[in-house]
N, C-alpha and C positions, 0 to 999 in steps of 0.2 A: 535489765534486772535479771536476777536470777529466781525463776520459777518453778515448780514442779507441777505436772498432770497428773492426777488419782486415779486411775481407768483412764484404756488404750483403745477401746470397744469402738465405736466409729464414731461418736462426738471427741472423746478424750484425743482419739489419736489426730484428726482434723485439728483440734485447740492446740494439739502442741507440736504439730508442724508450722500452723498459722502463727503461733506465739514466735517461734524458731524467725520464722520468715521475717516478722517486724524486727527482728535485733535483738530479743529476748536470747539469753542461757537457758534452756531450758531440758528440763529429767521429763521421764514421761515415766511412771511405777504402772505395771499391772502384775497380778498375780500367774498369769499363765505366760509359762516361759517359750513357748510356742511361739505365740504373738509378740511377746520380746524380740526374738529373733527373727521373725518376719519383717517387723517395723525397724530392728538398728540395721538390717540390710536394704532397706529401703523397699521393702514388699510387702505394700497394702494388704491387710489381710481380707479385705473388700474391695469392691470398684466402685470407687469416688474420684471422679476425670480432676486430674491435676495431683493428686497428693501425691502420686509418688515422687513427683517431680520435686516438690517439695520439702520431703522427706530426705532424699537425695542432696539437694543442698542444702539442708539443717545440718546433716553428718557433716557432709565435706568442708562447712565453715568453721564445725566444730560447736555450733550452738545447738546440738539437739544429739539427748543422748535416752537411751531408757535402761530399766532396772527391773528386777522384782524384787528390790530389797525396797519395804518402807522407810524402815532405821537408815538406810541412806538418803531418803529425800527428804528427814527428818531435820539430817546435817545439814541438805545442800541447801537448804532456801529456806526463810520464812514465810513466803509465800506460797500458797498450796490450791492447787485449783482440783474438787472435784468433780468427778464427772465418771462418776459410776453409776451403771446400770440401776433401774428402779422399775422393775418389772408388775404384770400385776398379780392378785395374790388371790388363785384360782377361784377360792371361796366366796370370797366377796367383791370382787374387783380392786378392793382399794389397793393404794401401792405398798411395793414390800420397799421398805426402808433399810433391811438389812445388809447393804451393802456398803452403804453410805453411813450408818454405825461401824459398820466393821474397821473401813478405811480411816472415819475419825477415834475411833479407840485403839487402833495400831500406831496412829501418828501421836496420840498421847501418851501411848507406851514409852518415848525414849525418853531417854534423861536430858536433848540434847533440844526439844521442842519449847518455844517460847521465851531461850536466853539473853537471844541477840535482838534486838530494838522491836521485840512483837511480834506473833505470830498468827498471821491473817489467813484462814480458813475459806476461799468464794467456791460457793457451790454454783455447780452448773447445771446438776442433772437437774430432771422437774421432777418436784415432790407438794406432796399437801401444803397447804398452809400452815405456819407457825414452825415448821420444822425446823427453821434457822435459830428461832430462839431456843428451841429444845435441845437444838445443838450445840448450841452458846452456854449454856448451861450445865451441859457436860463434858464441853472443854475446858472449862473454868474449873471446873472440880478436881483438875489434876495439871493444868496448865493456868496458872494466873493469868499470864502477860501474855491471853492470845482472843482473837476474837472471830467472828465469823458475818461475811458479808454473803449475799445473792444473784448472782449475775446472769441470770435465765440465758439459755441459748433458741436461736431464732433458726436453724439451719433446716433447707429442703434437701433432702436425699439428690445428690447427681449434680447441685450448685452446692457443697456446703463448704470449700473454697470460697468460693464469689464469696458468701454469703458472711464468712468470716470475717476476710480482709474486706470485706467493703458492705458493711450490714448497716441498715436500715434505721436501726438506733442501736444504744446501749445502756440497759437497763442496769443500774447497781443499786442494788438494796443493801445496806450500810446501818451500822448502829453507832457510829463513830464520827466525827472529822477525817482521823487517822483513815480509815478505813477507804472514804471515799477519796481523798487524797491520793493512796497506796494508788486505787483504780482507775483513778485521772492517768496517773504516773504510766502502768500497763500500756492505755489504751492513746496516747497521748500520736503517736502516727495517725489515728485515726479521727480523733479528735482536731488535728490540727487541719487533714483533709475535709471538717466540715460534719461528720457524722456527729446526730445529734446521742448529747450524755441527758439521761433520765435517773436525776437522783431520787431517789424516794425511801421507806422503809423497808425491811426485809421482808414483811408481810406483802405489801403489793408489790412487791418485784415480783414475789412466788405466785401472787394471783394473776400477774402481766402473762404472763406463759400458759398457765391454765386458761385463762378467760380468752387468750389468742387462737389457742387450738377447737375450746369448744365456739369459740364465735365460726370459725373456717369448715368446721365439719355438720356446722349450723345450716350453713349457706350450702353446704356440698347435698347433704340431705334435704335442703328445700328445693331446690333445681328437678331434684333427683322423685320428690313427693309428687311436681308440675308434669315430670314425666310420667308417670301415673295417672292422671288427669289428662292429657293430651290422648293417652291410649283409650280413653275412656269414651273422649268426644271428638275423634280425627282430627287432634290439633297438632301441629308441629313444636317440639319442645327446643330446637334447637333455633328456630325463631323466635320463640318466645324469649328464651335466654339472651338473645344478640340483642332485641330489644330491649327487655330489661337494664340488662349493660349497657346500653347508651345512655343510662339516667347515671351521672354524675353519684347522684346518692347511692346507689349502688354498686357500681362500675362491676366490670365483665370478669373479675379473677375470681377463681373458685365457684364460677356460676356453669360449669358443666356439665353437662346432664351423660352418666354414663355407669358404671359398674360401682361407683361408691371408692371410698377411702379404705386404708388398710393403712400397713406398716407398722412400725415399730412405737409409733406418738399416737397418733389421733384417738383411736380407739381407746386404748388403754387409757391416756389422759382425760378423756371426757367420763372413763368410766371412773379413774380415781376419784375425780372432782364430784364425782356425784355422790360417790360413798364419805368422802370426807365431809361432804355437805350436810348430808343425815346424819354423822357424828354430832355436827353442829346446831342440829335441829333445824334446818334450813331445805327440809326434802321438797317442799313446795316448790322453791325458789328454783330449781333444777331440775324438775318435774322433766321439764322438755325436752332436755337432753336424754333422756330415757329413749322418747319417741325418736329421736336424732336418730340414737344407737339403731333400734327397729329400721328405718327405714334404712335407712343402710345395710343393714343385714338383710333385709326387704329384698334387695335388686342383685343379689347372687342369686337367690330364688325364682326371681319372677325371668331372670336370663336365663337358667335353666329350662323351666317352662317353656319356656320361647321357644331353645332349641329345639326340646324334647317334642313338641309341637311338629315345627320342619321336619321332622326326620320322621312321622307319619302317628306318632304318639308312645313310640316309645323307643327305647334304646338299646333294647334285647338286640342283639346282632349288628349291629351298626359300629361303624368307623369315625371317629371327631376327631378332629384336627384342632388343636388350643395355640393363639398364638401371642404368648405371654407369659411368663410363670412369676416376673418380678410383681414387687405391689405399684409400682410408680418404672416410668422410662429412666435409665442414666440411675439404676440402682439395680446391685445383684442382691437385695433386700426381699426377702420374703418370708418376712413374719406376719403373718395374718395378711396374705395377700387375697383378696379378690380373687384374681385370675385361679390360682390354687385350688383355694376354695371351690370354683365352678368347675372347672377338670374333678377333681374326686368326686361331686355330687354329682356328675356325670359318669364318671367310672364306676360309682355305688348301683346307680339304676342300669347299669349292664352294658357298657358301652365301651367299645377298645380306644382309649384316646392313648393319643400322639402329642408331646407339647414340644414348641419350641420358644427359646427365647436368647437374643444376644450375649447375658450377660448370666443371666441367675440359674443355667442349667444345672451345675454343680449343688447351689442351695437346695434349689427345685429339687431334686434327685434326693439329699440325704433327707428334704422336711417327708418326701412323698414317694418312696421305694418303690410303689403300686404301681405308680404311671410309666407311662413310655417316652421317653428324651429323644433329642436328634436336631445336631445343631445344621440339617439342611432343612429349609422350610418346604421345598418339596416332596421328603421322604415323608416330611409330618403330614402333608396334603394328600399323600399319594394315595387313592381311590376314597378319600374323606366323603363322607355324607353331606357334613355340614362342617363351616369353617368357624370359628370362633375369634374374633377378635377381644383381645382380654386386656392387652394393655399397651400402650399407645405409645411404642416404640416407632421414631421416623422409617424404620425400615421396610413396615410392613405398610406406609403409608407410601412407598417406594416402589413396592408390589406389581409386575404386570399382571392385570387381573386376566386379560387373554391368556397370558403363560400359564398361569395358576390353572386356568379352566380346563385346560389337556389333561391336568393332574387328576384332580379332585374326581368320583364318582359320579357326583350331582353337585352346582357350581352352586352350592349357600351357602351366603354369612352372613352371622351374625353382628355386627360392629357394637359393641356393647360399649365403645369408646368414642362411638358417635366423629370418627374424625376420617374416614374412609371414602371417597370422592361416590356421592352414588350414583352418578350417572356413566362416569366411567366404567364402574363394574358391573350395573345397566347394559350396556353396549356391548360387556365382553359376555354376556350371556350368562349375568350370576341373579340371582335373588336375594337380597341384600336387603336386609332386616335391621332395625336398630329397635327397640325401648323409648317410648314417647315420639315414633314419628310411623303411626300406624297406615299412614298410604303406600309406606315403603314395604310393606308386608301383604303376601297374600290375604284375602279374608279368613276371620276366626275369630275363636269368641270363646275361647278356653284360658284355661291359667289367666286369669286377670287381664288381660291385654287383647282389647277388641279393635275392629279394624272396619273401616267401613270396604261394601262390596266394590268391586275394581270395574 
């Protein structure tokens, strides 16, 4: 089939490589001609393992091409996949829509939209509920013969390859026969590999996505509250959690107890859905996601603490070493990243930090000008106070913590990623502190987080 993607941003351009890859024709439109030319040369304008590879053989088969004309993707297909940005909207959390208006009132603009057998609208980005029909509604006011279906996307930063070509389900919210047909038709390599198709209305496709992220950031911030609670009464939270996990009803994914969620979805999704809720009059029903948000926001603070603690109560003169700047491993993503986050609230309270990270140094750098970069992990170490583990790249779980020890000033870290061997770094003569596993820290009894005496 011949397709077009509406935004190139890092869902867009993933769909219309993946699209490319299944034997789709496929146009990719974004507005910045930058990223045009990044992506028809085959250069991810991010690090996502595998696209470019992808991207690479889309061009050279000739099925994958992009533009910044919309009037050209208007021609080229009547199929049209959005998948623009829906940011959130400073004042009140809820999401800004205006991107996803823009792109459908450009594409209504031509004369040439709607002629040939229908012109099917799937949206990708995640937006509030009803927004499909509100959009249905004003593509019909200038385009008869088109309609708009919802096909939420499922993708984790660093898998969202895997995640594409071989996802878990596939959600289409449809107002049509036509419609869901069209998307059998798309999806149908996939389909015939066994992936399961969830047909339903556009309303619960759009609340499938929401209701996925705030259940998952649900679970991150309960792990995460346990940890809290373990500091309280010297319990171990990362047993608690393996237990847990072995109850089927539960099982162990998203049950990790460490620095919290960030990125470009979670947040911002749990906070849309809350604001669109209260629209609804439904603020009770969502109440909790509120306290989610909080405890989340919770453990950048109380990790700060922590450090600020180790290094004897404050951070006037002191050296930190950060080792993370992305929000997640296997993404140079750091929008609302955790790790970030704790490096500046450490840099604020007077402290010379050092970060390093494989991937997101470059983001790191233009989000946070302040801090100090350096992609060797031992210049970042070098006579460090305290070490900081922020985000749970396999490299630094690679670490010889004897090597590291020569480096550092005083051999502390904090594991705020809970994933760090503590008896090995024990042996090489560190003190190795995590959040909810207070035997592993000296005694104290400050910043929220008590320890019993050793």
């Amino acid at each position: 089939m011949r397709l077009t993607v509406i935004g190139t941003g890092y869902l867009g351009a993933v769909h219309a490589a993946c699209m490319a890859e299944s034997g789709h024709d496929v146009l990719g439109v974004d507005v910045d001609p930058a990223r045009i030319g990044a992506l028809t040369a085959a250069r991810p304008p991010f690090y996502e393992p595998g696209l470019a590879d992808l991207l690479w053989r889309g061009a050279e088969a000739g099925r994958l091409r992009f533009t910044t004309s919309l009037a050209q993707a208007a021609g080229f297909a009547d199929t049209h996949f959005v998948c623009v940005g829906t940011p959130q909207q400073p004042a009140s959390g809820a999401a800004d829509l205006s991107h996803v208006e823009a792109a459908v009132d450009a594409l209504t603009s031509s004369q040439r939209l709607g002629t040939d057998g229908g012109t099917l609208l799937i949206g990708k980005s995640t937006v509030p509920v009803g927004t499909a029909d509100r959009l249905a509604r004003r593509l019909r006011a200038t385009a008869a013969n088109a309609d708009v279906a919802w096909n939420p996307e499922f993708l984790r930063e660093g898998s969202a390859v895997h995640d594409t070509l071989r996802p878990e389900r596939i959600v289409a919210g449809v107002r049509s026969a036509h419609a869901e047909a069209r998307l059998r038709e798309i999806y149908a390599p996939l389909l015939a590999a066994g992936v399961p198709f969830i047909s339903t209305d556009t309303a619960t496709a759009e609340l499938v996505k929401l209701a996925s992220n705030a259940f998952l950031a649900t679970k991150i911030s309960f792990i995460n509250a346990m940890a809290e609670v373990c500091d309280a009464v010297a319990a171990d939270v990362t047993t608690l959690a393996r237990a847990m996990g072995a109850d089927p009803r539960i099982g162990p994914r998203f049950l990790t107890p460490g620095l919290g969620f960030g990125g470009g979805c979670l947040p911002k999704d749990i906070r849309a859905f809350v604001a669109r809720a209260e629209e609804l009059g439904l603020a009770e029903s969502v109440a909790f996601l509120r306290e989610v948000d909080e405890i989340n926001q919770r453990q950048r603070r109380r990790t700060v603490g922590l450090a600020e603690r180790l290094v004897g109560g404050s951070f006037e003169n002191r050296c930190v070493a950060v080792l993370g700047a992305a929000f997640k491993p296997g993404s140079d993503d750091v929008r609302d990243s955790p790790a970030l986050a704790v490096a500046d609230a450490v840099r604020r309270r007077g402290a010379e930090v050092r970060v390093h990270d494989p991937e997101a140094i470059d983001a790191a750098r233009a989000a946070h000008p302040e801090l100090q970069f350096a992609l060797d992990v031992n210049k970042v170490c070098e006579q460090a106070d305290v070490v900081l583990h922020l985000t749970d790249w396999p490299q630094y779980r690679a670490l010889d913590p004897a090597a590291l020890a020569e480096v550092v000033r005083i051999p502390t870290v904090v594991d705020a990623r809970h994933s760090l061997d503590p008896v090995a770094w024990s042996r090489a003569g560190w003190t190795l502190c995590a959040p909810g596993r207070p035997r592993l820290c000296p005694p104290h009894a400050e910043d929220g987080v008590v320890g019993p005496p050793h």
